[in-house]
N, C-alpha and C positions, 0 to 999 in steps of 0.2 A: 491315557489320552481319551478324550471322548470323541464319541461318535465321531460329532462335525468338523475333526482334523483328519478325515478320510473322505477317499474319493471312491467315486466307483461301489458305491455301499446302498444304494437305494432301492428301486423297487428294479425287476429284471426289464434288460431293456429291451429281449424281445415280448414279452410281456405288456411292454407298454405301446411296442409299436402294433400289435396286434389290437390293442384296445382301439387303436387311433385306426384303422383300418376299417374295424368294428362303427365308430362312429361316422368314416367316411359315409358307408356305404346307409347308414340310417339319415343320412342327410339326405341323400338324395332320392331315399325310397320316402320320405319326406314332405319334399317338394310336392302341390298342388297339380290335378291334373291336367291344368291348362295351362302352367306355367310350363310342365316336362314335356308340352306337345307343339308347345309353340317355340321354344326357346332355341337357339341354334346351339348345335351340338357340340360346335369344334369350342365356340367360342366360353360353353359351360364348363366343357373339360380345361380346357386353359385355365380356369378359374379355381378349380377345384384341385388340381395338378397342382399351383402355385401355391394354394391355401394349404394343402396337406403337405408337401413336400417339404420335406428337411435340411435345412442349411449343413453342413456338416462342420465340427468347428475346425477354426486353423492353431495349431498352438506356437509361439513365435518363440524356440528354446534359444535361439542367435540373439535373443536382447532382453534376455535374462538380465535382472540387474540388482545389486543388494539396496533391500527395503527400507534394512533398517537395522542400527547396530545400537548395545546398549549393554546394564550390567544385568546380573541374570542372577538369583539364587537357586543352590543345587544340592539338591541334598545327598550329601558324601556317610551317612550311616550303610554300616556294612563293607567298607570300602579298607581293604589292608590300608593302604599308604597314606590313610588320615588316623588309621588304627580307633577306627570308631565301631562300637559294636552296632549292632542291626538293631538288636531289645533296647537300647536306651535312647529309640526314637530318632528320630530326625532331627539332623546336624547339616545346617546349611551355611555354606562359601560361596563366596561371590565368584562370578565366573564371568563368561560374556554370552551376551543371545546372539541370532544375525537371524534376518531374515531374506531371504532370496526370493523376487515375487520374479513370474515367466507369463509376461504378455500371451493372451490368446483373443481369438476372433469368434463369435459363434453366440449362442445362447449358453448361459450358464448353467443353468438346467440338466444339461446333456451331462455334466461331468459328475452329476449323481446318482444315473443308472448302472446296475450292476450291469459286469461284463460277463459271459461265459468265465474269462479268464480270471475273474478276482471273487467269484465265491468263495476262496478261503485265507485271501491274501490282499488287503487292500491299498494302493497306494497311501502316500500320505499327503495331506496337504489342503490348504483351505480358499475356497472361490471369495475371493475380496474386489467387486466391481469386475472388472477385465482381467481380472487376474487371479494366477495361481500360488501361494503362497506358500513356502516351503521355512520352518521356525527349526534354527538347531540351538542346542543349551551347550557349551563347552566350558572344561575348565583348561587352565591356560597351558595344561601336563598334555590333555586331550585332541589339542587341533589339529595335529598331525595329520588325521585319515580326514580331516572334514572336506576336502574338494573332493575325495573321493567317494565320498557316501553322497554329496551332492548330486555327481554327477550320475552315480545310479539310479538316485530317485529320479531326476529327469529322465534319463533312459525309459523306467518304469513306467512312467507317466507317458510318454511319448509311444512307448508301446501298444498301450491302452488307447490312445488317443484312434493309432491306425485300423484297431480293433474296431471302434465304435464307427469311424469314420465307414469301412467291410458294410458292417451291418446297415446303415443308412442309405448307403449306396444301395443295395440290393433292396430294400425298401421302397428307396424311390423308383427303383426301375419295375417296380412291379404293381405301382399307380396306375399308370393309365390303362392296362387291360383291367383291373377292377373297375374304374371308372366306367369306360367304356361298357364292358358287361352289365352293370349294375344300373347304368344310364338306360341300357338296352328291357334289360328286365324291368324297372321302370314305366318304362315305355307298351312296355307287351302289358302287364299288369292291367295300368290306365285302359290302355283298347280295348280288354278283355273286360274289361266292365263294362266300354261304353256300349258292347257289342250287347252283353248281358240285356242291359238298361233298355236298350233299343229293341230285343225283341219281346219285353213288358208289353213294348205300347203307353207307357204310364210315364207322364213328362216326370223330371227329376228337376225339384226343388232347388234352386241356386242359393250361392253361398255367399254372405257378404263378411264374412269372418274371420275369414282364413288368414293366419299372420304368419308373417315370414318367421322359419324356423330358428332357433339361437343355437350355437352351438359354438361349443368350448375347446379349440383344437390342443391337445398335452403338450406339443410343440410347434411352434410356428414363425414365422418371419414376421419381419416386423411392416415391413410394406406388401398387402396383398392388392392383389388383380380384386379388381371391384365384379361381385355379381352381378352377371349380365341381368339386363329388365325385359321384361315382356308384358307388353300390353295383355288386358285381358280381354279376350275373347274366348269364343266357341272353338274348336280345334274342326279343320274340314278338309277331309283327306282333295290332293290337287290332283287331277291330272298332271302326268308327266311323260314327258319321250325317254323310252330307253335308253340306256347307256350305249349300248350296242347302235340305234338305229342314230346317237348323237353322234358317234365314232363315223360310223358310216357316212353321216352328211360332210364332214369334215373331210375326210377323205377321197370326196367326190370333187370337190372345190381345191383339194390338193393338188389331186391327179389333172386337175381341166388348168392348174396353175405351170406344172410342164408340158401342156399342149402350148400353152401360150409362150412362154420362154423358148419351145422348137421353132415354133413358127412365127418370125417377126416379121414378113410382109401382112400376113392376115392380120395382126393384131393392133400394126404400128398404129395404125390411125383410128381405133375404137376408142370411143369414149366409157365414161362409167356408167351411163345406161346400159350400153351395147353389151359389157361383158356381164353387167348383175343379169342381162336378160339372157345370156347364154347359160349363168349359174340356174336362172328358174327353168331356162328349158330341160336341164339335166335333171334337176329336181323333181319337176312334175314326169318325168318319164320315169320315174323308181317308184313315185309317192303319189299316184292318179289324181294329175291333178289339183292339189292341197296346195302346193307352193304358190302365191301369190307377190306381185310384186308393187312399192308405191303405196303400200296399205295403210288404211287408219289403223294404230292402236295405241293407245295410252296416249299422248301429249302429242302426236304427230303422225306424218308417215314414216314408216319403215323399208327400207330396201327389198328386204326378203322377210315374209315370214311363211309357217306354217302352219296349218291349223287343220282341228280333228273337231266336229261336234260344234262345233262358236271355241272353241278352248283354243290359245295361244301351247304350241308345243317346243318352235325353234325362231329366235328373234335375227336376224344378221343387218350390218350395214356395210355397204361398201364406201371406200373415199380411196382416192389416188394419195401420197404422202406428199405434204409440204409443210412440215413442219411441225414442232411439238403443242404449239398453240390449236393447229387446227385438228390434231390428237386427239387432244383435253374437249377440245368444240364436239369431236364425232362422238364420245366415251359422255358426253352430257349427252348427245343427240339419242344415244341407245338407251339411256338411263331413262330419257324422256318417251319414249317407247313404249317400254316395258311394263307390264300391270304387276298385279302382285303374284301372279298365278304363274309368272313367267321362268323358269329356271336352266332355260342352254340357250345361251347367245354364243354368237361370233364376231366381230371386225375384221376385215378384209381390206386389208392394205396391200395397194397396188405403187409401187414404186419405178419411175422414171427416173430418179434421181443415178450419179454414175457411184457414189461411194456406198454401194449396199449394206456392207459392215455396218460403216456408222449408220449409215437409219437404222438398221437392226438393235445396235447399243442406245439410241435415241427414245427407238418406243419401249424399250424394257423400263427403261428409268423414269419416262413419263407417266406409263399406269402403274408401276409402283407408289410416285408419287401422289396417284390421285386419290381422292379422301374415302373412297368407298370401296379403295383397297383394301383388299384381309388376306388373301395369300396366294403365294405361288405355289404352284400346284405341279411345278416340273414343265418341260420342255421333252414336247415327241421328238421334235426335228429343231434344224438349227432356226428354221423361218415361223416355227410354230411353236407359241405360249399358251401356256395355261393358267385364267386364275381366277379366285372364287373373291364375287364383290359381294355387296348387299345394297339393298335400297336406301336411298337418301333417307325416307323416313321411316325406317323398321331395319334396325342394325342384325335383327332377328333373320329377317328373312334373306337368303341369299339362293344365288346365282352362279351359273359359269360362264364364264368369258373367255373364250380361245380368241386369241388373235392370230392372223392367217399374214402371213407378208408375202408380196410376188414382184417380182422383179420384172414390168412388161416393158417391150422394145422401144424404144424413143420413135416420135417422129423423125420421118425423114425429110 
């Protein structure tokens, strides 16, 4: 038999996945330094997860079916019961072939790396389009054991299959911390130059040349996630508000949301000024001062913001709920807000309505639905979302958006 009637006979396939690892990570150490500064992170790794990650095949032995039958010559030298000797050459009888082809799913590719398990023993059988081909030669003395030698080659095969399937698996799971690190290193790299560069004093030559990199992945899907795009510019580190002190405002407007649900004569009859201005009085007694309210920035006013230096640190709006239209109205309203430098907003929805549930299930599905959605980010509390959008025009750049919901007491 040669070679190509064997499976599992190629190059080692952790060998190969190790290459492929190898060229991950020189993609992306790759990458230009304004594209790796500017680009958003999650939405790079997505990309590159999808592009590296490996299908694992399915092999479908339930609809196995015969390929092909026909006559077959065999040659019976050396064979007592034809009484042919071996030395006087080859004596062939017609017999019958069959062939058994077993549907599978995957890249074909895959069924010709070696396994751990088949360094010295390789299945048998030949990749023809989607399929595995299995060729027996009988003479009509011989058929007896043929279902059963069938059905251990498929066993075989099927074994192998779970093998490679093991290996794949624990490959892709061990993507995205390469990614992630190698994105990071990346990253430190680039700064650690520009820091270099910058204390020269000697401006640095720009580059009009830089082409995107080609790269050849050994196995891959057939539909990938398109590489995200980044404008180019200069990279310039933002201002930003802490994580901590972003937790902390959230939690101030939480806590002032069960003052208000205890006490329903003080609040029945407050409008949406009245409580944003009770939200800036709390604000400016933590933050001296800094909370402002009704402010210009970006395409409008905003309810709340805050600011350190002229710098935008925390964007909020407030609206009472009436409905998913007027949602989508306040989610443009804050968009329209926002500058590029801007990265923790909130919405503050104040609900009168009696079915809380449902407005609750209302606004989840509304800004999931809206277009400058990218992800949910978890839920602290039952009234409180989290999730990261981006700008209408820089998919690049993104933002948090906690939405705040409060249940305040009806008129009476």
């Amino acid at each position: 038999m040669g070679k190509s009637e064997y499976l599992f006979c190629g190059n080692e396939i952790r060998q190969v996945l190790e290459a492929q690892r190898l060229q991950l990570v020189s993609e992306i150490d790759s990458q230009n330094p304004g594209y790796i500064l500017n680009i958003s992170e999650d939405d790079y790794t997505k990309h590159l997860l999808d592009k590296h990650s490996i299908l694992s095949p399915i092999l479908h032995s339930d609809k196995k079916n015969i390929h092909n039958v026909g006559d077959s010559s065999i040659d019976v030298s050396g064979r007592f019961d034809y009484a042919v000797d071996r030395d006087e050459g080859p004596v062939y009888v017609k017999g019958t072939y069959i062939t058994v082809a077993i549907p599978f799913e995957g890249e074909a590719e895959l069924f010709s790396f070696k396994l751990p398990s088949t360094y010295f023993s390789y299945p048998r059988g030949n990749i023809v389009g989607k399929e595995i081909h299995l060729a027996y030669s009988r003479l009509k003395q011989d058929q007896g054991n043929l279902k059963a030698e069938i059905d251990n080659d498929i066993k075989r095969i099927e074994q192998c299959v779970r093998e490679l399937n093991g290996i794949i698996e624990q490959h892709n799971g061990s993507l995205l911390s390469l990614i992630k690190e190698s994105i990071a290193n990346r990253k430190a790299k680039v700064l650690a130059d520009l820091q270099l560069v910058n204390s020269l004093g000697i401006p640095l030559k720009k580059r009009d040349d830089v082409a995107e990199p080609v790269t050849v992945p050994l196995v891959r899907k057939k539909i990938i996630i398109e590489k995200p795009k980044v404008a180019e510019k200069a990279y310039v580190p933002e201002p930003a508000m802490l994580p901590e002190d972003y937790e902390s405002i959230l939690s101030m407007i939480k806590n002032l949301s069960l003052v208000i649900e205890r006490n329903h004569p003080t609040f029945a009859t407050m409008t949406e000024p009245d409580i944003r201005n009770i939200i800036l009085v709390l604000l400016n007694a933590v933050y001296e001062g800094i909370a402002t309210g009704e402010t210009f920035n970006g395409s409008g006013k905003t309810d709340i913001l805050l600011r350190h230096k002229g710098q935008n640190l925390f964007i909020a709006e407030c609206k009472f709920w009436q409905g998913k239209k007027e949602l989508i109205d306040a989610i443009n309203q804050l968009l329209g807000y926002i500058t590029w430098r801007d990265t923790k907003t909130a919405l503050i929805i104040f609900n009168r309505n009696k079915d809380f549930t449902s407005v609750l299930q209302k606004i989840q599905e509304s800004v999931k639905e809206y277009k400058c959605y990218k992800q949910e980010l978890g839920t602290s509390e039952t009234t409180i979302f989290r999730y990261k959008f981006c700008r209408l025009d820089d998919t690049n750049k993104e933002f948090f958006l906690t939405v705040l919901i409060f249940d305040v007491p009806e008129r009476i």
